[in-house]
Chimera marker file (.cmm) of the C-alpha trace (Angstrom):
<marker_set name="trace">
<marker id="1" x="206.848" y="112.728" z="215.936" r="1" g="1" b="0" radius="0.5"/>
<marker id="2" x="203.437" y="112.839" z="217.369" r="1" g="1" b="0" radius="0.5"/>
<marker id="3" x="204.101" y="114.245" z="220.298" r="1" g="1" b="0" radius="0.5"/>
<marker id="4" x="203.279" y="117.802" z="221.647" r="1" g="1" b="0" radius="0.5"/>
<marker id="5" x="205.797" y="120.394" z="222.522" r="1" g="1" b="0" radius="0.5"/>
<marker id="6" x="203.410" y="121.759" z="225.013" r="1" g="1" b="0" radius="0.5"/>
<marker id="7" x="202.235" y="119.254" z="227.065" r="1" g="1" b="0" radius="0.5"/>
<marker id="8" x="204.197" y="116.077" z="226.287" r="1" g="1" b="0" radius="0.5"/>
<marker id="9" x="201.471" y="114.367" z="225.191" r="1" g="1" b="0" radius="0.5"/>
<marker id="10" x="202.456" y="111.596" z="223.073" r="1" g="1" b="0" radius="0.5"/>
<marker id="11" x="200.883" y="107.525" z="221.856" r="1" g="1" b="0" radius="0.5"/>
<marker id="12" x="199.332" y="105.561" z="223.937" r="1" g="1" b="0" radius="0.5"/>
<marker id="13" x="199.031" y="102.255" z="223.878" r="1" g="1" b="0" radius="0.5"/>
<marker id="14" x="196.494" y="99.138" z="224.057" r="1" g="1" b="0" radius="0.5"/>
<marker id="15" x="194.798" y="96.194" z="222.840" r="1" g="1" b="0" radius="0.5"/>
<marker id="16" x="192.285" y="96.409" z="219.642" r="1" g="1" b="0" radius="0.5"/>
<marker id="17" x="189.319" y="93.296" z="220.736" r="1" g="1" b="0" radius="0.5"/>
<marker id="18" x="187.365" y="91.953" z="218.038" r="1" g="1" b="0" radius="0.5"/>
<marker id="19" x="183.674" y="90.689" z="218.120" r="1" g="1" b="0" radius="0.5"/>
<marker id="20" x="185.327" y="87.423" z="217.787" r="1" g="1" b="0" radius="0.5"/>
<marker id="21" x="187.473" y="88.492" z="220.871" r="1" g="1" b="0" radius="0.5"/>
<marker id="22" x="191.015" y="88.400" z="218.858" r="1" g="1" b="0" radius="0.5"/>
<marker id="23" x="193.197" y="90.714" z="220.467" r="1" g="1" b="0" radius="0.5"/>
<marker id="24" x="195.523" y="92.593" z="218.562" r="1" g="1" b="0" radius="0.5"/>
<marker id="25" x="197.889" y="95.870" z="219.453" r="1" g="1" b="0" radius="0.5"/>
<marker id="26" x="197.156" y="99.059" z="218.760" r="1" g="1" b="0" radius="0.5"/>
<marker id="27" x="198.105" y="102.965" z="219.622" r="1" g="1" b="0" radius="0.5"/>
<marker id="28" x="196.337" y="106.524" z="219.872" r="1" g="1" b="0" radius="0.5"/>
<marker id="29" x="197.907" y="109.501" z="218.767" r="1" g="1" b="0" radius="0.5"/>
<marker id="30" x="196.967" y="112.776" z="220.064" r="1" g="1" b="0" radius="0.5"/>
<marker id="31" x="195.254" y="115.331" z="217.416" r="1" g="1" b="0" radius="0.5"/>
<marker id="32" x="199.017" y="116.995" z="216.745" r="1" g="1" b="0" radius="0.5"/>
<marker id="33" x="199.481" y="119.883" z="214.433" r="1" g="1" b="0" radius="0.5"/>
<marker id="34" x="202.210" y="121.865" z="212.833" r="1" g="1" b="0" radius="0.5"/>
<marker id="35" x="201.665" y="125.561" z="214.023" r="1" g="1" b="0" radius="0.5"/>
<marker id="36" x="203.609" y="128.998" z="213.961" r="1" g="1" b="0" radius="0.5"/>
<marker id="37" x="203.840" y="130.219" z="217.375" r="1" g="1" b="0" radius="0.5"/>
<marker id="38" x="205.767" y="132.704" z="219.309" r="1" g="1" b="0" radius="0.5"/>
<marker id="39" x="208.055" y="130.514" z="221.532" r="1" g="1" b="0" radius="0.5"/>
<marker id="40" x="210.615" y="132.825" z="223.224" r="1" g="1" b="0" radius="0.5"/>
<marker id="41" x="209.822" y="135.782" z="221.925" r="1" g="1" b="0" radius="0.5"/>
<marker id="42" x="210.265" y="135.170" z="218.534" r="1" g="1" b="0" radius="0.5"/>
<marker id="43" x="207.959" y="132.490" z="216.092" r="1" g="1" b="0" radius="0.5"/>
<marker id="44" x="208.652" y="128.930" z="215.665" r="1" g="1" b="0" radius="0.5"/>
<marker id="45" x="207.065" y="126.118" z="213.904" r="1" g="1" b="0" radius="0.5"/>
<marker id="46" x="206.345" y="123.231" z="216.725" r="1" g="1" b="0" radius="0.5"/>
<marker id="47" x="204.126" y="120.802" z="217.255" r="1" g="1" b="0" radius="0.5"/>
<marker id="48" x="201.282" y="120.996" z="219.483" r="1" g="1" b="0" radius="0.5"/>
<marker id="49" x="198.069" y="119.230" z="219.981" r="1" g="1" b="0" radius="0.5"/>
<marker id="50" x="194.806" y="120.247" z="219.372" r="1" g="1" b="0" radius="0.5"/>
<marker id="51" x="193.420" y="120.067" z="223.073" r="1" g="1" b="0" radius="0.5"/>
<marker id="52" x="196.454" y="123.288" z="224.431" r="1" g="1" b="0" radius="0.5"/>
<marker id="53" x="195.679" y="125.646" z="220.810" r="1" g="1" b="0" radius="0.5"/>
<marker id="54" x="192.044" y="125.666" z="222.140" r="1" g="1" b="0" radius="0.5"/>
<marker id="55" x="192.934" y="125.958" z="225.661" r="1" g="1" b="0" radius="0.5"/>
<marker id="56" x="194.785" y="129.157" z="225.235" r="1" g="1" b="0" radius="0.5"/>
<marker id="57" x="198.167" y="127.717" z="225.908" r="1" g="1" b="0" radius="0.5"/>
<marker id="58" x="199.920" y="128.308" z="222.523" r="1" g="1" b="0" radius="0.5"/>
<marker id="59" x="199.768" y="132.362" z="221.221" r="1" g="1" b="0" radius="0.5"/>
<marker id="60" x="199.403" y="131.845" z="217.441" r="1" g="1" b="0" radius="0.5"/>
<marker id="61" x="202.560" y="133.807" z="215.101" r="1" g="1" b="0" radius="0.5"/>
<marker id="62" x="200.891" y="136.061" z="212.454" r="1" g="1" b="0" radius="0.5"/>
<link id1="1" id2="2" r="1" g="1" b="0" radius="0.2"/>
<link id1="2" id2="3" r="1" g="1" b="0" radius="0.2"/>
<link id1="3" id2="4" r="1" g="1" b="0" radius="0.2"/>
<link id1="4" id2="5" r="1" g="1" b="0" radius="0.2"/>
<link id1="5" id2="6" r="1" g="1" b="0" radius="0.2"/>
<link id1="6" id2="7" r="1" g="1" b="0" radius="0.2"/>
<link id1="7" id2="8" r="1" g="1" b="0" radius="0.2"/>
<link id1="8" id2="9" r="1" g="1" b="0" radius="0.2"/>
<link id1="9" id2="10" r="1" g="1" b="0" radius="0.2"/>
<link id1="10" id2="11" r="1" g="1" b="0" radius="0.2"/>
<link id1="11" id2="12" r="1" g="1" b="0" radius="0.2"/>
<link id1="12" id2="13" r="1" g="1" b="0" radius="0.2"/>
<link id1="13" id2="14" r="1" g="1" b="0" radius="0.2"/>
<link id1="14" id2="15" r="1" g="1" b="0" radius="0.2"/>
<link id1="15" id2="16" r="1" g="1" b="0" radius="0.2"/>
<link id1="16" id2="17" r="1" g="1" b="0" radius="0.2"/>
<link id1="17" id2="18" r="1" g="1" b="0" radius="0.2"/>
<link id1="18" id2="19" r="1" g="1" b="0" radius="0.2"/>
<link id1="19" id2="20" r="1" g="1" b="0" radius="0.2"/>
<link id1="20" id2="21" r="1" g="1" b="0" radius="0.2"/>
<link id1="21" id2="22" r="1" g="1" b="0" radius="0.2"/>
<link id1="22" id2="23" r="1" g="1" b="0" radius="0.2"/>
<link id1="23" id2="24" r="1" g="1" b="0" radius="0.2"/>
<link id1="24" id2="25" r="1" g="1" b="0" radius="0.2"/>
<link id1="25" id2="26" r="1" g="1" b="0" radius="0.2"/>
<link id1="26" id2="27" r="1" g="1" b="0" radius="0.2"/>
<link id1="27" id2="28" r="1" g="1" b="0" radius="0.2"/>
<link id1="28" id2="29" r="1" g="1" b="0" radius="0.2"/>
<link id1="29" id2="30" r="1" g="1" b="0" radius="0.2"/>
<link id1="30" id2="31" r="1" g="1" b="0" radius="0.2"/>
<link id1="31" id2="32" r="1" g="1" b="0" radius="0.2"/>
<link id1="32" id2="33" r="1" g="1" b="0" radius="0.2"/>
<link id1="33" id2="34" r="1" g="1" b="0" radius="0.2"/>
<link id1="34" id2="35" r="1" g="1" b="0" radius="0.2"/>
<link id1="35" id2="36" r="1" g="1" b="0" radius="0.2"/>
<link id1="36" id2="37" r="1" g="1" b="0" radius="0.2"/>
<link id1="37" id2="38" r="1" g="1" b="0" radius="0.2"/>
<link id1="38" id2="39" r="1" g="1" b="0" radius="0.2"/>
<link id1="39" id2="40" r="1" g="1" b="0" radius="0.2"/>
<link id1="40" id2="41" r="1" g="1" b="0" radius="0.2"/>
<link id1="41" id2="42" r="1" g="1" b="0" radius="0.2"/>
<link id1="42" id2="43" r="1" g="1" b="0" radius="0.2"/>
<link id1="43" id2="44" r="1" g="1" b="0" radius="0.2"/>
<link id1="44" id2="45" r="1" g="1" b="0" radius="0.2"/>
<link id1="45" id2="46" r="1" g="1" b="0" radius="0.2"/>
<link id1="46" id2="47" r="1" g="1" b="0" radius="0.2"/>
<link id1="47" id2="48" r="1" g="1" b="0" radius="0.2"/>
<link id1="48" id2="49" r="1" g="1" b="0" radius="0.2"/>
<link id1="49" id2="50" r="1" g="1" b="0" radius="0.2"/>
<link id1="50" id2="51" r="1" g="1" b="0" radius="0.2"/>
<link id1="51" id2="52" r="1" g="1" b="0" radius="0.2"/>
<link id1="52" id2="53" r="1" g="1" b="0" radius="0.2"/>
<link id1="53" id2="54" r="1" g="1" b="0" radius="0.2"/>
<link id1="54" id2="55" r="1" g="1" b="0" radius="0.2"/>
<link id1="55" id2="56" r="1" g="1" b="0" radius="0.2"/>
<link id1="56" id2="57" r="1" g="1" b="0" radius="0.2"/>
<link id1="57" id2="58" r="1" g="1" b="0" radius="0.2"/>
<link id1="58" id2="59" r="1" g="1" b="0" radius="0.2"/>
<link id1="59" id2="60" r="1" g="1" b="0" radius="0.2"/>
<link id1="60" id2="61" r="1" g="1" b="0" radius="0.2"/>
<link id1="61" id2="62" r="1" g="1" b="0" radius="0.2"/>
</marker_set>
């Protein structure tokens, strides 16, 4: 689910290294939220990360 509709951006993966040097999986997920915007023409709920609402790329449903 954390994925945006926009961009694609989606988890990323890597390895979590202790002081102790213990390595151990781990992910990032973008900043994704739920937002009404006009997709079409008409509004939608998607999802969309934080990094394209500030950028302009998503025009906000009133």
């Amino acid at each position: 689910m954390a994925k945006c509709s926009v961009c694609q951006k989606g988890v990323s993966f890597g390895i979590a290294v202790s002081h102790s040097h213990r390595r151990s999986n781990r992910m990032w997920k973008p900043n994704v939220k739920r937002v009404k915007a006009v997709v079409d023409g008409s509004p939608r709920h998607i999802y969309v990360c934080t990094r394209c609402m500030r950028s302009g790329k998503v025009t906000r449903a009133v």
